[in-house]
NUMAR-403576 format. One record per atom (N, C-alpha, C, CB): residue in one letter; atom name; x, y, z negated. Coordinates in steps of 0.1 Angstrom, whole numbers. Glycine has a CB too. Layout:
N
a|CA|X|Y|Z
...
//
This chain:
182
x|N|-145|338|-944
x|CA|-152|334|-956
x|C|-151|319|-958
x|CB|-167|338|-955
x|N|-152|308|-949
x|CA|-148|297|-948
x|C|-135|289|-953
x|CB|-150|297|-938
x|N|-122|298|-950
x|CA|-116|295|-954
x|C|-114|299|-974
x|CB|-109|297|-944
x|N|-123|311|-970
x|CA|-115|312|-988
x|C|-126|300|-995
x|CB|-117|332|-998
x|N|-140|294|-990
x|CA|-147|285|-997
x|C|-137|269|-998
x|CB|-163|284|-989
x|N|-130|267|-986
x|CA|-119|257|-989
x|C|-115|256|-991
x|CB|-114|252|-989
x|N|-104|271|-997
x|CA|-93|270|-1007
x|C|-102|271|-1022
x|CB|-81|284|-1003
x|N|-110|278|-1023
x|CA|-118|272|-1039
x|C|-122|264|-1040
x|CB|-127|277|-1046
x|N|-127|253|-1036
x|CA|-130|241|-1037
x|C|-117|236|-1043
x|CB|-135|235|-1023
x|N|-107|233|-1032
x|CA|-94|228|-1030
x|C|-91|232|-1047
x|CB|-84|236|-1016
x|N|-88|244|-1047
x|CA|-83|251|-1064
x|C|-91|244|-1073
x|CB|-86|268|-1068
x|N|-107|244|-1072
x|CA|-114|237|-1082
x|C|-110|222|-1088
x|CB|-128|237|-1076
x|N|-105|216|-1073
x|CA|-102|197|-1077
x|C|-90|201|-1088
x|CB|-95|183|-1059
x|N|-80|206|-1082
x|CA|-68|206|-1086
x|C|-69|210|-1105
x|CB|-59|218|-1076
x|N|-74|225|-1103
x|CA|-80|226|-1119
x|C|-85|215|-1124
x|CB|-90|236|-1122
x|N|-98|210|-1124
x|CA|-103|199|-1129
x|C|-96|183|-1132
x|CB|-113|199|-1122
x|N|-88|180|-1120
x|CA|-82|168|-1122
x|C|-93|160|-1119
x|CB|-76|166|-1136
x|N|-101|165|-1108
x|CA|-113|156|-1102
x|C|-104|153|-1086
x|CB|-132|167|-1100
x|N|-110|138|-1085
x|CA|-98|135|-1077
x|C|-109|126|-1067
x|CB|-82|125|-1087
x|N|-106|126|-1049
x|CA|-119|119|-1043
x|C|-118|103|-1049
x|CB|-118|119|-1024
x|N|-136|98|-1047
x|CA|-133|85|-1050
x|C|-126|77|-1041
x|CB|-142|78|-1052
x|N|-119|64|-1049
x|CA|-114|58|-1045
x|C|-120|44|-1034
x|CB|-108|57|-1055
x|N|-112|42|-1024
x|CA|-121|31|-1015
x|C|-123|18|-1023
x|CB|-113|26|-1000
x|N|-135|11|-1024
x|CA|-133|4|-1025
x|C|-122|-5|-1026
x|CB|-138|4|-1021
x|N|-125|-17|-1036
x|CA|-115|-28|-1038
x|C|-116|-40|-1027
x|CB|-116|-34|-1053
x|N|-107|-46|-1018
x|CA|-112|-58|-1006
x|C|-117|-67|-1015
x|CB|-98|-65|-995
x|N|-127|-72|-1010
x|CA|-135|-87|-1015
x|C|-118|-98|-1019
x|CB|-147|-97|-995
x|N|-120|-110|-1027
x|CA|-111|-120|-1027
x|C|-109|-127|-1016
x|CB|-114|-127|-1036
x|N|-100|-126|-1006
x|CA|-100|-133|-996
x|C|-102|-147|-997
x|CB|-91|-131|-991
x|N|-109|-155|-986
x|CA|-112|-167|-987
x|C|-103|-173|-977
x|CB|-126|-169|-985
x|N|-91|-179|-981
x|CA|-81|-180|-971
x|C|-73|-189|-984
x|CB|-74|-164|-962
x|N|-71|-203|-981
x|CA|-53|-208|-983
x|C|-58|-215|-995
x|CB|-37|-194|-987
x|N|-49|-223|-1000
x|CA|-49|-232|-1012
x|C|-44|-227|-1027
x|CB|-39|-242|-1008
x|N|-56|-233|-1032
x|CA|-55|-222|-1047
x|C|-56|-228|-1060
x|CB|-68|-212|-1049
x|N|-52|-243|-1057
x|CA|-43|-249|-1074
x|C|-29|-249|-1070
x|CB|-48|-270|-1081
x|N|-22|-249|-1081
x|CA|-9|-246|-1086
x|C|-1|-258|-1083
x|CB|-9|-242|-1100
x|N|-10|-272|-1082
x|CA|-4|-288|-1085
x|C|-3|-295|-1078
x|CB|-9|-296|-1093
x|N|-9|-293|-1064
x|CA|-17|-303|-1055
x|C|-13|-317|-1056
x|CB|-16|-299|-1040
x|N|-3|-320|-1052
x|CA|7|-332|-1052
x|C|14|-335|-1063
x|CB|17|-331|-1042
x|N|8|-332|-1075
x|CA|18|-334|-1089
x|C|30|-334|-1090
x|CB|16|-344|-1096
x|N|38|-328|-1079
x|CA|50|-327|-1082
x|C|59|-317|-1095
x|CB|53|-325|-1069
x|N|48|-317|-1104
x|CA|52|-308|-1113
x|C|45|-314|-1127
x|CB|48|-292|-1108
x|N|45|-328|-1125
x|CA|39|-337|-1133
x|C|21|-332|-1134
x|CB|49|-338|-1148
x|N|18|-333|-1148
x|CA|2|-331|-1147
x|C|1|-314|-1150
x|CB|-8|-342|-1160
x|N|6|-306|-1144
x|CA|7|-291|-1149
x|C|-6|-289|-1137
x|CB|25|-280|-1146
x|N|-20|-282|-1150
x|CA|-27|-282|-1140
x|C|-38|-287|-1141
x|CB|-22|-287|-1133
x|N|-39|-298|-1146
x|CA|-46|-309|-1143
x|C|-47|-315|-1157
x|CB|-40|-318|-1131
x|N|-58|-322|-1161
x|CA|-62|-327|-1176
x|C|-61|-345|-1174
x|CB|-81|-321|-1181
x|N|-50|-353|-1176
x|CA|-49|-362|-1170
x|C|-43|-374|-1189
x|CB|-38|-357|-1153
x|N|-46|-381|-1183
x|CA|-41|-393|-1192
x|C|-31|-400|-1193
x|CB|-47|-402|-1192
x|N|-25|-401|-1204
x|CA|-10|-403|-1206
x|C|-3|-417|-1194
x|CB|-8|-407|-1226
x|N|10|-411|-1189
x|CA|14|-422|-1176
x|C|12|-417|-1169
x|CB|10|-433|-1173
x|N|-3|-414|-1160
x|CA|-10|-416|-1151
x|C|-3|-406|-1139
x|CB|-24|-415|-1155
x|N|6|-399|-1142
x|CA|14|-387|-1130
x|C|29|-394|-1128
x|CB|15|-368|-1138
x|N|34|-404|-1118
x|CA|42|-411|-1120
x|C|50|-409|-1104
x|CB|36|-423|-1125
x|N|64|-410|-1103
x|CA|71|-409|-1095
x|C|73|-422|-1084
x|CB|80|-404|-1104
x|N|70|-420|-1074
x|CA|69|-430|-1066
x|C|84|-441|-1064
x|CB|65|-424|-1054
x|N|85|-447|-1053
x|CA|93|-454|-1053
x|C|97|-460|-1038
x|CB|91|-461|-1062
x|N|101|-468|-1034
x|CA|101|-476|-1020
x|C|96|-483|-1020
x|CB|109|-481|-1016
x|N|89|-494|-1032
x|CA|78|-499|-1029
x|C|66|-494|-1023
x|CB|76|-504|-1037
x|N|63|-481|-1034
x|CA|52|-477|-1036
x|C|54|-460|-1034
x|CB|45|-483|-1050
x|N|55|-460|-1025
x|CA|60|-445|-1024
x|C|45|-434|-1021
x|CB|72|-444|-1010
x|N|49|-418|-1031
x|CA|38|-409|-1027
x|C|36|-407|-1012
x|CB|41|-395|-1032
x|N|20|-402|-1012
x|CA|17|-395|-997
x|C|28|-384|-998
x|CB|0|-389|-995
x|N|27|-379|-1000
x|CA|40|-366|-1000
x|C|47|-365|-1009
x|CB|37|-352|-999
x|N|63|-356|-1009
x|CA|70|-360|-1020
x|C|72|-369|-1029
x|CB|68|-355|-1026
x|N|74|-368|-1043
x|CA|75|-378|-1048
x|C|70|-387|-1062
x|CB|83|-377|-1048
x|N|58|-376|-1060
x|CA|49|-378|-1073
x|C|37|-381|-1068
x|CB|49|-367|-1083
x|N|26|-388|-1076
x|CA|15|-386|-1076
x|C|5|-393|-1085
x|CB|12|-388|-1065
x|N|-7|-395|-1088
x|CA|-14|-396|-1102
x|C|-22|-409|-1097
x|CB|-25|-382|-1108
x|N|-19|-421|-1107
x|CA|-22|-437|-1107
x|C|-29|-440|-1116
x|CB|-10|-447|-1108
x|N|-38|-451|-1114
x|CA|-53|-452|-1123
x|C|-44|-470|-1122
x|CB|-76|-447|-1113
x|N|-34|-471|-1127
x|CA|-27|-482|-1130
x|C|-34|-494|-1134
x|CB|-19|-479|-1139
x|N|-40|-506|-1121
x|CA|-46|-517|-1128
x|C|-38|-527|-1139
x|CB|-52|-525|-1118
x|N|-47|-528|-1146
x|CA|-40|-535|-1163
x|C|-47|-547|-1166
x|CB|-43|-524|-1179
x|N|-58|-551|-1156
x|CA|-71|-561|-1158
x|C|-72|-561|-1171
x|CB|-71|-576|-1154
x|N|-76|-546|-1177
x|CA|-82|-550|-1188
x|C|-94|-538|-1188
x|CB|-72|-550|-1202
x|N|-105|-539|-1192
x|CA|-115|-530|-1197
x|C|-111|-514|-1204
x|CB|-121|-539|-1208
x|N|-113|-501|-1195
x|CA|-107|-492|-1201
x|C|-112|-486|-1186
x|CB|-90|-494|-1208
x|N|-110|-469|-1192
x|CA|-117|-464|-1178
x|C|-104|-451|-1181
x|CB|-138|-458|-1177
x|N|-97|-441|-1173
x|CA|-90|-431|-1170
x|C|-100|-420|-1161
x|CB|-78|-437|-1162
x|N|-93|-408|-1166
x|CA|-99|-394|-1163
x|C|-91|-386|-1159
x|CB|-105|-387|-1173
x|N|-88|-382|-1147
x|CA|-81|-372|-1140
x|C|-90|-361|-1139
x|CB|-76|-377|-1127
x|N|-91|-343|-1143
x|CA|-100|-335|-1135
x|C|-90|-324|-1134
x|CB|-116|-332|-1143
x|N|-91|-312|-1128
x|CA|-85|-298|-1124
x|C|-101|-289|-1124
x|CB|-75|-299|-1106
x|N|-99|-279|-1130
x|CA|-114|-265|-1123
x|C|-105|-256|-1122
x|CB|-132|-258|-1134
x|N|-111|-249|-1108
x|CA|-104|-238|-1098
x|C|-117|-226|-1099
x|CB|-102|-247|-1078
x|N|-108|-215|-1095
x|CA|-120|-206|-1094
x|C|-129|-204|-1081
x|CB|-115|-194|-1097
x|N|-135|-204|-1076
x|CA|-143|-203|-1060
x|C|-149|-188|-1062
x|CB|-157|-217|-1055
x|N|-145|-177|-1056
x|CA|-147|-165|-1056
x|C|-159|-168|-1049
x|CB|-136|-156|-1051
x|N|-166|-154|-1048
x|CA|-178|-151|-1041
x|C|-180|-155|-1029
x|CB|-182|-140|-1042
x|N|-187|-157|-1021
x|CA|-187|-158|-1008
x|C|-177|-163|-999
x|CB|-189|-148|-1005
x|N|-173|-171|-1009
x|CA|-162|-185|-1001
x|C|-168|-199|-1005
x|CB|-142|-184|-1007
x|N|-161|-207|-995
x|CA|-166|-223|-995
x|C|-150|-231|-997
x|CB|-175|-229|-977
x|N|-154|-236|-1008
x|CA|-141|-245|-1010
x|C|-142|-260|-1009
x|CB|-135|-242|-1024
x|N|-133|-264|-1000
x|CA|-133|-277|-997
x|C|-119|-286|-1005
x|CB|-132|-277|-980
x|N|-123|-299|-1009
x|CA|-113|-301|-1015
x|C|-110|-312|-1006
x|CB|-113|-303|-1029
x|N|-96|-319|-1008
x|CA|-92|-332|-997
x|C|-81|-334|-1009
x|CB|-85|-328|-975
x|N|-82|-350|-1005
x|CA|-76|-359|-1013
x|C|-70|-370|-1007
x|CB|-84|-363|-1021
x|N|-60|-376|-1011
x|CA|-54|-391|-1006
x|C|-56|-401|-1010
x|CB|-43|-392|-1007
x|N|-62|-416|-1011
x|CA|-60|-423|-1023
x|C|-53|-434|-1015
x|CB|-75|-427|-1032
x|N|-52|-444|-1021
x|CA|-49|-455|-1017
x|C|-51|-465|-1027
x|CB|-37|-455|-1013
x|N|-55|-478|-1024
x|CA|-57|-487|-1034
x|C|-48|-499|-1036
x|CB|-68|-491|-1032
x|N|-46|-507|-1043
x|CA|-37|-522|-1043
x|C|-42|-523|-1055
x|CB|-18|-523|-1042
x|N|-44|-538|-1052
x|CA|-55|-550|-1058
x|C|-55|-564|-1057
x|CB|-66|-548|-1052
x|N|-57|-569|-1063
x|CA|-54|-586|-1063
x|C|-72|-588|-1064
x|CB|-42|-594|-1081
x|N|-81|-583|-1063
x|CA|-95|-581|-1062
x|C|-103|-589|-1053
x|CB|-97|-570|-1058
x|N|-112|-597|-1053
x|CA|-118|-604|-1043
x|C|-135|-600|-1039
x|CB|-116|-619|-1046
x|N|-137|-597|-1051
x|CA|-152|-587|-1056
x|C|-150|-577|-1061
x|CB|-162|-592|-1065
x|N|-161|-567|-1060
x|CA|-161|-555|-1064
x|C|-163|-556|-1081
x|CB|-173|-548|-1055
x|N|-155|-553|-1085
x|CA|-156|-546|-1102
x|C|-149|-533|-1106
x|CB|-149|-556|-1113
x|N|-137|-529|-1101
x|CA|-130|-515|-1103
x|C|-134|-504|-1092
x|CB|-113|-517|-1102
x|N|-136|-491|-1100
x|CA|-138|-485|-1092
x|C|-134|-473|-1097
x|CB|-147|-486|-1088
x|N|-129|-464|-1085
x|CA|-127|-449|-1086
x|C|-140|-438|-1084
x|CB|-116|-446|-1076
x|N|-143|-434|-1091
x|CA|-157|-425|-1088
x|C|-148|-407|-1087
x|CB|-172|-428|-1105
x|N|-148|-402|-1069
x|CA|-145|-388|-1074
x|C|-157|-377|-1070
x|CB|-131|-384|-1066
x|N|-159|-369|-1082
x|CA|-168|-361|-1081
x|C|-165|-343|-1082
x|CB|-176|-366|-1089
x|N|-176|-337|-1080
x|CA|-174|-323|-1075
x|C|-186|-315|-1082
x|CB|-174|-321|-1057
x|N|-183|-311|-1092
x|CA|-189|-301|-1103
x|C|-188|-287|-1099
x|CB|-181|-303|-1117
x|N|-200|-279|-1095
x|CA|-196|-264|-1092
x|C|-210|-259|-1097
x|CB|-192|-259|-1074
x|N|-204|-245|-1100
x|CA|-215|-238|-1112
x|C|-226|-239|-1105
x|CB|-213|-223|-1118
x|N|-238|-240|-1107
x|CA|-252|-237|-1102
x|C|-259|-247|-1094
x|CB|-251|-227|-1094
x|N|-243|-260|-1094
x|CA|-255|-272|-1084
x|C|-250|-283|-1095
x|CB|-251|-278|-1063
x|N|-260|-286|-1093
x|CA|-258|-303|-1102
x|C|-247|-315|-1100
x|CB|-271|-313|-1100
x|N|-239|-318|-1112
x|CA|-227|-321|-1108
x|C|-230|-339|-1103
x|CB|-217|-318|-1121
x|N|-224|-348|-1092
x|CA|-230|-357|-1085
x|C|-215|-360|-1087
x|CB|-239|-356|-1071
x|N|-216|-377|-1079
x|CA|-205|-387|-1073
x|C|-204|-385|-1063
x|CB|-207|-400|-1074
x|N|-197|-379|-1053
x|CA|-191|-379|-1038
x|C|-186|-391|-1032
x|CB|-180|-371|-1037
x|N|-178|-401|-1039
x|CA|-171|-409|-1036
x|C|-173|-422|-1046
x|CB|-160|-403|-1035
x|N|-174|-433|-1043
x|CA|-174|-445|-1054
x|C|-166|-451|-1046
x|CB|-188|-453|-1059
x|N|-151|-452|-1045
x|CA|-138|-463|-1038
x|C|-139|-472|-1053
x|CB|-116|-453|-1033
x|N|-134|-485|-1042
x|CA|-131|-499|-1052
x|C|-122|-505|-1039
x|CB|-147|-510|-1059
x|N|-119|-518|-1041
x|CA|-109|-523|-1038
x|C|-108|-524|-1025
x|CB|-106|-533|-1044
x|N|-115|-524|-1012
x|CA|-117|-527|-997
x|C|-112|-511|-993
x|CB|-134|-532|-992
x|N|-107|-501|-1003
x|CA|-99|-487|-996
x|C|-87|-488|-992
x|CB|-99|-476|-1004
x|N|-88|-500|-994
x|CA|-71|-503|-984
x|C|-61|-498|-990
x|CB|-69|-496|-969
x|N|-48|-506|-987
x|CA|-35|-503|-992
x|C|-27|-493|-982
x|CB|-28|-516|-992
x|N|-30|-488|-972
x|CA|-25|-473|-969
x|C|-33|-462|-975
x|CB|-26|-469|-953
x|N|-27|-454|-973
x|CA|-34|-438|-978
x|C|-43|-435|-967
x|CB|-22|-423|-981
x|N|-55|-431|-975
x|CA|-66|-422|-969
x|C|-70|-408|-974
x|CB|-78|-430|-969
x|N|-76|-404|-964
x|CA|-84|-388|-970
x|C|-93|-389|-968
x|CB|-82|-376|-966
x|N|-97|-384|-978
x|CA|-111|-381|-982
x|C|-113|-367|-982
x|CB|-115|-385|-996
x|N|-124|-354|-981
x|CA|-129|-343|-985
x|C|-142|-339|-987
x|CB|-127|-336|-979
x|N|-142|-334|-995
x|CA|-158|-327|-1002
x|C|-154|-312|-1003
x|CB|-164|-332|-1021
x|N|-169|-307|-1002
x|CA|-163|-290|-1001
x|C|-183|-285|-1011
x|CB|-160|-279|-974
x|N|-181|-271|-1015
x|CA|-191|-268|-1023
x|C|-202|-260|-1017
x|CB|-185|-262|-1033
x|N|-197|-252|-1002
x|CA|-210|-242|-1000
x|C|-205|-231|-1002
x|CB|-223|-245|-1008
x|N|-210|-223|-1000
x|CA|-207|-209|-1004
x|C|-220|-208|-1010
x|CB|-203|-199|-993
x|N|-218|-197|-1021
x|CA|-223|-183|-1030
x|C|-221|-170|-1030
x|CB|-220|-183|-1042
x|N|-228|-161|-1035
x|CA|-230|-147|-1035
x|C|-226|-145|-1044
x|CB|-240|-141|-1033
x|N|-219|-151|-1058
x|CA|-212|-150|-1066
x|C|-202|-161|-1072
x|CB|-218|-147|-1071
x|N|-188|-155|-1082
x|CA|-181|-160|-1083
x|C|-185|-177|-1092
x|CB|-172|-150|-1088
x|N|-179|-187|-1087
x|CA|-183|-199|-1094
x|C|-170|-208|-1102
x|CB|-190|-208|-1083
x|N|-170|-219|-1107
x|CA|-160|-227|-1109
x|C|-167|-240|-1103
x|CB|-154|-227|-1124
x|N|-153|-246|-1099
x|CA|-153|-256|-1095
x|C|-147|-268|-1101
x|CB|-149|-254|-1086
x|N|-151|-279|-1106
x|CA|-139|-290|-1111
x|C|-140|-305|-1105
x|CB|-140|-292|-1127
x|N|-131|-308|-1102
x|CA|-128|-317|-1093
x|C|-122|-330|-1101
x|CB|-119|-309|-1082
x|N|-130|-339|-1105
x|CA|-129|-352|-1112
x|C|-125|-368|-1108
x|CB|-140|-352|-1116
x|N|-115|-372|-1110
x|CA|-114|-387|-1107
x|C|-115|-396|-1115
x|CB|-105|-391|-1101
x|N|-125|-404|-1115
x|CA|-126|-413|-1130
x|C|-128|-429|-1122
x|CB|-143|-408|-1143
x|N|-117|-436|-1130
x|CA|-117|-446|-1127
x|C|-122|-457|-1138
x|CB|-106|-447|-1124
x|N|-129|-468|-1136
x|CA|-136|-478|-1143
x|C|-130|-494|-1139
x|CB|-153|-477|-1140
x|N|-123|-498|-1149
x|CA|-120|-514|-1145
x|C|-125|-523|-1154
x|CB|-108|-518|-1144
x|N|-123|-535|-1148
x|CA|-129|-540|-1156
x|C|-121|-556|-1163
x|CB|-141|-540|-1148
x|N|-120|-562|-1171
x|CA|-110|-573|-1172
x|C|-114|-585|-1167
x|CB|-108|-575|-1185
x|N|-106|-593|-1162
x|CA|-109|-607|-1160
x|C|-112|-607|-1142
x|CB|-123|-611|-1170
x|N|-115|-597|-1138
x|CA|-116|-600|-1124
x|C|-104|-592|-1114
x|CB|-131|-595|-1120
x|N|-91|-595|-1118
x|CA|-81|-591|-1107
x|C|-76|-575|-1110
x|CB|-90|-591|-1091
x|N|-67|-570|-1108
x|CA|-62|-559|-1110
x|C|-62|-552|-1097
x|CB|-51|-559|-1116
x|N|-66|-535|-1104
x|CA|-69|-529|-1089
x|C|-61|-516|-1094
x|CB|-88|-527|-1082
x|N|-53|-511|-1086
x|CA|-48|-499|-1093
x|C|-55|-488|-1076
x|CB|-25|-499|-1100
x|N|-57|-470|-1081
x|CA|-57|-464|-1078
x|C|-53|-453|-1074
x|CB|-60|-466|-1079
x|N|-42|-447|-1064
x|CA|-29|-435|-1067
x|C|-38|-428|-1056
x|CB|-9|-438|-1064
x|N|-33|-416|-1063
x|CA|-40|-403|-1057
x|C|-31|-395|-1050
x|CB|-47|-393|-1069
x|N|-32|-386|-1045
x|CA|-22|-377|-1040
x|C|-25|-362|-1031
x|CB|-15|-387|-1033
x|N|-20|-355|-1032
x|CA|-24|-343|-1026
x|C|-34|-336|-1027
x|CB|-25|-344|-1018
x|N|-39|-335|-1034
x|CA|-55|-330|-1036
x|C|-49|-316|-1037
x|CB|-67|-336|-1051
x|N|-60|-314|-1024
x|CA|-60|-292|-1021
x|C|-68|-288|-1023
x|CB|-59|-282|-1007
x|N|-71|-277|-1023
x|CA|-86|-267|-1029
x|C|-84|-260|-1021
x|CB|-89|-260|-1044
x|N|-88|-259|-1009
x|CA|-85|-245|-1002
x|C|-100|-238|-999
x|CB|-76|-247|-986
x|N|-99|-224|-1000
x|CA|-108|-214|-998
x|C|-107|-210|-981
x|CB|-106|-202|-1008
x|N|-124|-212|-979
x|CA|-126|-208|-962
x|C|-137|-200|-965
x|CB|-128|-221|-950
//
């Protein structure tokens, strides 16, 4: 009797086109780097950036990696530049971003500066970083990361530079900036 209740069952799915549910879908893994641009080697694809400012290095002035990267070109004149990218940050991951800068400057006081900040849905968007001219002429890294959430967020990741005229030229090149999910 057992078996004939599992072969009607069995017959019933087949008639109906009732089919078991399906497992679950896996969470978005929180693993690896997740903009498209990091090192602008694909000029500003990517990224919302101001005309010039994604420029090919050289022997003087060569990228942290490869051969591109994004310059807040001192002009000693009054004028500020806006680099930003937003990434998605799935649920229950923490995304950290890291960055390169380097500075070169004819500067003796502080007046130019690079302000980079980190905008993510649900926390108030702040200044992480205020570099001006004492960030030295090698490349450094920097990183900020957001925390984790129980739901999906955006992230945007801003560099805004402010100069100022009359007090020395300070330019600012960026480079590498990752977004990686942990």
């Amino acid at each position: 009797m057992k078996a004939v209740a599992t072969t009607a069952a069995a017959l019933l799915l087949l008639l109906t086109g009732a089919t078991s549910p399906a497992p679950p879908a896996p969470d978005a893994p929180c693993a690896g780097q997740i903009h498209p641009n990091p090192s602008f080697e694909r000029g500003a694809t990517g990224w919302t950036a101001g005309p010039r400012m994604v420029v090919l290095g050289d022997e003087t002035r060569p990228a942290h990696t490869g051969r591109a990267y994004a310059t807040f070109a001192g002009l000693d004149v009054t004028r500020s530049d806006l680099l930003r990218t937003t990434v998605t940050v799935p649920a229950n991951c923490d995304l950290t971003v890291r960055f390169w800068v380097r500075t070169i400057t004819t500067e003796t006081t502080r007046g130019d500066y690079l302000n980079v900040g980190l905008a993510v849905t649900g926390i108030p968007p702040k200044t992480r970083f205020s570099l001006a001219f004492d960030g030295g002429a090698q490349w450094r890294q920097y990183s900020m990361a957001s925390g984790t959430a129980a739901v999906e967020r955006t992230a945007t990741a801003s560099f805004l530079s402010s100069e100022t005229a009359g007090n020395g030229v300070t330019a600012f090149d960026v480079d590498d900036v990752t977004f990686s999910l942990s």
